[in-house]
N, C-alpha and C positions, 0 to 999 in steps of 0.2 A: 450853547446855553451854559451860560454860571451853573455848577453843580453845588456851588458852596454859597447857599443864602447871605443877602447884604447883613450882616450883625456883626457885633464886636463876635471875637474869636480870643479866647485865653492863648497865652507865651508857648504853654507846650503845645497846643493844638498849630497855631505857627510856626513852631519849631519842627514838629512832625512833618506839616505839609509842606515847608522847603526844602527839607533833608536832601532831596538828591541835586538842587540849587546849590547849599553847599557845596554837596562832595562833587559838583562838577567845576567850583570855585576853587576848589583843594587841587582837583587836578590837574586845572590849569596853569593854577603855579609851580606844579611839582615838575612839570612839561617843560615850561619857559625856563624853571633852572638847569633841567636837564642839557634845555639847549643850549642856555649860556656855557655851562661847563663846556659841552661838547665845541660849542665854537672857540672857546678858549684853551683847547686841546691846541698841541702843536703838528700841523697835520703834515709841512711840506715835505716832498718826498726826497731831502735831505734833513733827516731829523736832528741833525747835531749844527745846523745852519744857527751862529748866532743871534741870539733874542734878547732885546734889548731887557734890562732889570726893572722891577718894580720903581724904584727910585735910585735916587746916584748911589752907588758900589763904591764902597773903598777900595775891596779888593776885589778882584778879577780871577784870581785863582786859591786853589788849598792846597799844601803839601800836609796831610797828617802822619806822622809820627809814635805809631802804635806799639806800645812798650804789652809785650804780651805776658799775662799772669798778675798785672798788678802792683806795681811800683810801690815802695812804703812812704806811705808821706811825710811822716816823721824821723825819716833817717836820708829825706834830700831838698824839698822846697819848703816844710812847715815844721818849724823850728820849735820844739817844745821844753823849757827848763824844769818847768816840775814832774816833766816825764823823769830828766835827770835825777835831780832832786829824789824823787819817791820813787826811785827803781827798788823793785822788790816788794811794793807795798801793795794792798788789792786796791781796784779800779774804787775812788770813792763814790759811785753813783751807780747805779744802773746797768748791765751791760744788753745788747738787744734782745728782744721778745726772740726774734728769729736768728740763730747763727748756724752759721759752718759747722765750726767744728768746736768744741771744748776750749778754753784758754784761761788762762792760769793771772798771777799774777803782771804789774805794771815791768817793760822792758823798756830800760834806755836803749837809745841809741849807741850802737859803737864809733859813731862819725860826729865828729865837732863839726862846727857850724861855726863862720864865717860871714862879716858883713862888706859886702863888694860894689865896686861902682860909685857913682855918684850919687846912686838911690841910696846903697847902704842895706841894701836888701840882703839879707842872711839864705847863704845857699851851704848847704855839706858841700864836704873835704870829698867828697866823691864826684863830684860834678864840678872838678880846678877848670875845664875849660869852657862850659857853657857859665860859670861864676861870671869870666869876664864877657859875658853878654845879657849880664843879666838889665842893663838898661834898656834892653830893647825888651824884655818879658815882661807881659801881666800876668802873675801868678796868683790864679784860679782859686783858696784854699777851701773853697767851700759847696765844692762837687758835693751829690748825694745819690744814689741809685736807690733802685730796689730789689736788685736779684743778688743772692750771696752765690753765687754758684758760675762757673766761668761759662757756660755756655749761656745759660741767660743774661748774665752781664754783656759777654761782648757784645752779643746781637741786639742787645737795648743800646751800647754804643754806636752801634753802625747802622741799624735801622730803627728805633724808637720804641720796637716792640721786643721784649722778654720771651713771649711765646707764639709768637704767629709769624708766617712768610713777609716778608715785609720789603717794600725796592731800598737800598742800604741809602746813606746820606750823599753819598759820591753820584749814585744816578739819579737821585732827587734833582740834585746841583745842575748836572748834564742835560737834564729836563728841561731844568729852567732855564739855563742860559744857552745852552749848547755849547759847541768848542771853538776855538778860536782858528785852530788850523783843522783844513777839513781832510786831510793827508794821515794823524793822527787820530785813535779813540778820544774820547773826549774824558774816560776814564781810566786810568791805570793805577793797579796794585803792583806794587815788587815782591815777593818774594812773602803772599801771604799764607798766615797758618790755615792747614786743612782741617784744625780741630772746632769745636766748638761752633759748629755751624757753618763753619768750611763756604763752600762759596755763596752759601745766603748774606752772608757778611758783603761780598761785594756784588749779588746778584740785583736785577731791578726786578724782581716778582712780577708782579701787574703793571707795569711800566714796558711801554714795550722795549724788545731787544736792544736797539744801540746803544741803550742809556743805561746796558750792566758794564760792570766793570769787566777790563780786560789785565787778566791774569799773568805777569810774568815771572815765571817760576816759583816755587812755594817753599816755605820755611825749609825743611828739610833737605833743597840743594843750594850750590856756593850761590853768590848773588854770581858769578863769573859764569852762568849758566842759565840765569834769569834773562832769555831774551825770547823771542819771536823766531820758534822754528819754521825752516820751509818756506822764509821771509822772499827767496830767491826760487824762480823755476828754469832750471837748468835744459828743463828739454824743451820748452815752448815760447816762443819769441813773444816780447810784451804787444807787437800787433795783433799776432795770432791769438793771445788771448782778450784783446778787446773785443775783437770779433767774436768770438765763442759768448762773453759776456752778454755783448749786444745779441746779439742771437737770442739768450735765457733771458733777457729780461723781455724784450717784447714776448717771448711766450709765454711768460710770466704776468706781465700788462694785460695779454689778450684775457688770460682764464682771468684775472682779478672782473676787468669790463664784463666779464660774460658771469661771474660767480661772485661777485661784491666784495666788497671791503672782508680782506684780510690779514689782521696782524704781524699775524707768522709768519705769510709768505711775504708782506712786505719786509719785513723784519731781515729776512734770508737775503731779499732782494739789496736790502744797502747794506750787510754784512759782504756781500761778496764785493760790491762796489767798494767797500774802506780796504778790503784786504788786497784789489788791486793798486789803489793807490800807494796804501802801505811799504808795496816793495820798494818804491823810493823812495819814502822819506824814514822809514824806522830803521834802515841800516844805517842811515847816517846819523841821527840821532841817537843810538845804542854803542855806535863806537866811541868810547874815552880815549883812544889811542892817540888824539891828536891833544888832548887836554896837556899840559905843561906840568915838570916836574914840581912843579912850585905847588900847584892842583893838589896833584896828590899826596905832597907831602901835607895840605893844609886839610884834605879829610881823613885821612891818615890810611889811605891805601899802601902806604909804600912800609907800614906797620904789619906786621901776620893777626897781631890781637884785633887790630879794628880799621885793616881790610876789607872784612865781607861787607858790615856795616856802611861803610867810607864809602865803599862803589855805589850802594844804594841807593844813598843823601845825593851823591853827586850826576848820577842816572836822575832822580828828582829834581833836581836843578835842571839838568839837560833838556827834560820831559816840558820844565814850567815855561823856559824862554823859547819853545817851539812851539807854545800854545794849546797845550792839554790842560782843562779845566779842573781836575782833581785826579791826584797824586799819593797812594799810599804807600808807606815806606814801613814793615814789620820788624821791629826787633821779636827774634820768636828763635826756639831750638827743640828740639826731641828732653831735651835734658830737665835743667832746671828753669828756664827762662824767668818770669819776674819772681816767679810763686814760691817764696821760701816760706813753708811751712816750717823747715828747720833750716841749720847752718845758716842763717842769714846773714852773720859778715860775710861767706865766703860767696853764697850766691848773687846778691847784690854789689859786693867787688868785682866778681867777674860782668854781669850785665853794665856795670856804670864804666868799666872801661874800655870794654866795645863800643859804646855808643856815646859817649861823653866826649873827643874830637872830633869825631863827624858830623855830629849836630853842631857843633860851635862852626866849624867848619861850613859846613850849609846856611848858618845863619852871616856869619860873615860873606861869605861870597856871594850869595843874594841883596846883601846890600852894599858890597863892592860896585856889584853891576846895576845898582838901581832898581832890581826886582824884589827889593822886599816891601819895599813901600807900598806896590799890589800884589803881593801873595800872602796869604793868611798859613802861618805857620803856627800848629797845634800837634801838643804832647801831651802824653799821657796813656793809661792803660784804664780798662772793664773795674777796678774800681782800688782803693786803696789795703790798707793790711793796720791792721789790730796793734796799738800803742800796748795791749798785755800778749804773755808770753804764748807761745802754743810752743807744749815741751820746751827744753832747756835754752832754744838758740833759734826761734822762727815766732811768725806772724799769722796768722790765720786772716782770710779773704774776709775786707770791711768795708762796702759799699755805702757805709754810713756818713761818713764824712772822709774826703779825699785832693787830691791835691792834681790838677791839669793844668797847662800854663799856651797862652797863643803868642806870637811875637808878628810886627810886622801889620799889612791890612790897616793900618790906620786906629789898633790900637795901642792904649797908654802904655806907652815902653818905660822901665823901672818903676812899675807898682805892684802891687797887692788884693785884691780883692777877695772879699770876705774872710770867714775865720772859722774853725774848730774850735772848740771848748780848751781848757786849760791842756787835755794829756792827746788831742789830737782821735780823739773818738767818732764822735761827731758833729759836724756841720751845723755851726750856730748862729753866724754871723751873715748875712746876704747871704744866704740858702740858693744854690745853685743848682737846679735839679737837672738831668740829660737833657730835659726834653726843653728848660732853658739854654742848656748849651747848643743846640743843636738851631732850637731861633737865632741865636746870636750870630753862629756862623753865617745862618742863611741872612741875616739883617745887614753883615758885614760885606757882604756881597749883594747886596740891594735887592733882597729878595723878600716879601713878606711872609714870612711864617703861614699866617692863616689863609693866603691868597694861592699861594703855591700847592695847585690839590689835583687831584686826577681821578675821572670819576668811574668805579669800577663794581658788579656785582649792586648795585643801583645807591652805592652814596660816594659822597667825596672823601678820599682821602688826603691825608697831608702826612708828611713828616713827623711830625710833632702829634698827631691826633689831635687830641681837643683840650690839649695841654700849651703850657710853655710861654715863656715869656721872654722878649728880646732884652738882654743884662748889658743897656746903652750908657751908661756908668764909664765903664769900659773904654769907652771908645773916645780918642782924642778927637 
């Protein structure tokens, strides 16, 4: 029997009496996204198995180039005259709501600047050898952040987030594509810093295990010490430990069948499987000893000043044409590394000629061998430093406007993109936020930004959050 007499009925009386009509309309869509996400989850029980890209990929892999502490942009890729001009004079605008530290008046540069190549593109006296590469650089000049502070900055570099756990960019990448050799991580840092969020920078948070990065060695020892201990087992023969393997993974299999779907332990289960394979292919890949003297004098190993560096670049090379997907390579030290608060000629003299042949070096020999055309090569540091003074002879941390440059991947080699105001402050021209750079990379590699998500604690995540936009300008 009808309990509700035939008559017209008002909006809200309709609306009352379907309410839970809706909300079982709400749930069924919030269901069916759930399930698409989860089916578009990468499930197979080799997680690092290649997967094909959103659309066609320029490049194929990343080697990034992490200058730690904050490189100055105005004393090497963003070239300012009226900084010259009005040294000594106060900043004529503004300086930000939020800063570091105190900073005084406008500071020139101590490094003249130079226009190189066939671009013509002006690069500092501090960078003579990456100058002559500078055709192949799109230089970036209008990076922007938001944290003035090095531990929120890097980690807004390498994971998208300033303050929360976040999977870093490298196992994002590894997520979506997987790795090319399945003997290899699909992710490797060299020789990164412990500071500043230490290994949330290459960890994958909610992303499960495979897809963290794998650490070799950290800022603090020689790169000639950065490798994979234990890589060899001296007392147990490679059949005897397949069999031990095979053995743990079916008991392993059995409790999952019998106990469900579990991360961890599947996690555990293809950690140990990469680390047997490992023993044969990472000692061969880790040894340079067969590399040619010509090699090393081209990253400048065969130098003591930019050795340690050299070995890095060219362990990155090594790593990309074996088929590892992402590749970090640390400039970083206990001492001064980018961050000259003071002495800034001498601290940025020393960092620009450590690492200023090696990277040229690396971008040369990748395109000797035809792999720079797909690998996406990115520079840069957590954010740039203050065109005014902090004390007599430094720069204070300027996330405002800053300068990162990528080469390679298929994009525009000898150009420019965006700009800084007149003294190099901040970021005026094509505004380039992290969370754009971080689309771009992933677009560069045929990935889409907002499609690339994983869904955890009940919504989607992505890289980018619910920011960012791909800077296809860029791209030849």
């Amino acid at each position: 029997m009808n309990s509700y007499p035939n008559t017209l009925i008002s909006r809200r009386q309709m609306l009352r009496r379907s309410a839970a009509g809706f909300g079982y309309l709400a749930l069924s869509a919030l269901l069916t996204d759930e399930a698409l996400a989860e089916a578009a989850t990468p499930k197979s029980i080799e997680p690092l198995t290649p997967r094909p890209p959103h659309f066609r990929a320029r490049a194929k892999r990343v080697i990034f180039l992490f200058m730690k502490g904050g490189p100055s942009q105005v004393d090497t890729f963003d070239h300012k005259p009226l900084l010259q001009r009005d040294h000594g004079k106060p900043l004529p605008f503004d300086k930000p709501r939020v800063q570091f530290a105190k900073t005084g008046n406008l500071l020139r540069s101590p490094w003249k600047f130079q226009k190189h190549g066939q671009s013509g593109i002006e690069v500092s006296e501090l960078f003579p050898h990456v100058a002559g590469c500078v055709d192949d650089l799109c230089i970036i000049n209008s990076l922007h952040g938001t944290n003035a502070a090095h531990g929120g900055a890097v980690l807004k570099l390498h994971t998208g987030s300033d303050n929360f756990v976040r999977p870093s960019m490298g196992s994002w990448i590894t997520y979506g594509l997987g790795a090319e050799n399945q003997n290899l991580p699909g992710f490797i840092t060299i020789c990164p810093t412990l500071a500043h969020g230490g290994l949330n920078n290459w960890g994958s948070a909610f992303l499960p295990a495979p897809f963290a990065g794998t650490p070799l060695g950290n800022a603090s020892l020689p790169a000639d010490q950065a490798i994979v201990r234990y890589i060899k087992n001296a007392r147990t023969s490679p059949e005897r430990q397949r069999s031990q393997l095979d053995l743990l993974a079916q008991m392993n299999q059995a409790h999952l069948l019998e106990a469900g779907p579990n991360l961890a332990l599947e996690g555990r289960i293809n950690s140990f499987e990469l680390a047997f394979r490992m023993q044969t292919a990472m000692p061969e890949t880790q040894d340079i000893s067969r590399e040619s003297p010509a090699t090393f004098k081209l990253y400048g190993i065969d130098d003591k000043i930019t050795e340690n560096f050299g070995r890095q670049c060219l362990m990155a090379r090594r790593f990309a044409e074996s088929g590892v997907r992402f590749i970090q390579v640390t400039h970083s030290d206990s001492n001064v590394q980018w961050d000259q608060h003071g002495d800034l000629k001498k601290g940025h003299a020393k960092n620009a000629l450590e690492v200023d042949k090696p990277i040229a070096g690396l971008l040369t020999d990748l395109k000797a061998r035809g792999l720079l055309a797909d690998t996406l090569v990115v520079w840069g540091g957590e954010f740039g430093r203050t065109p005014t003074a902090q004390g007599d002879d430094g720069r204070d941390h300027n996330p405002e406007g800053f300068t990162m440059w990528l080469a390679g991947g298929g994009v525009k080699g000898g150009t420019k993109y965006g700009a800084t105001d007149d003294y190099g402050y901040y970021a005026a021209e094509d505004k380039v936020h992290i969370h754009d750079l971080h689309a771009t990379i992933l677009h560069i590699l045929g990935l889409d930004h907002e499609k690339l998500t994983y869904r955890y604690a009940g919504r989607d995540f992505r890289l980018t959050d619910v920011h960012g936009h791909a800077v296809t300008d860029i791209l030849a």
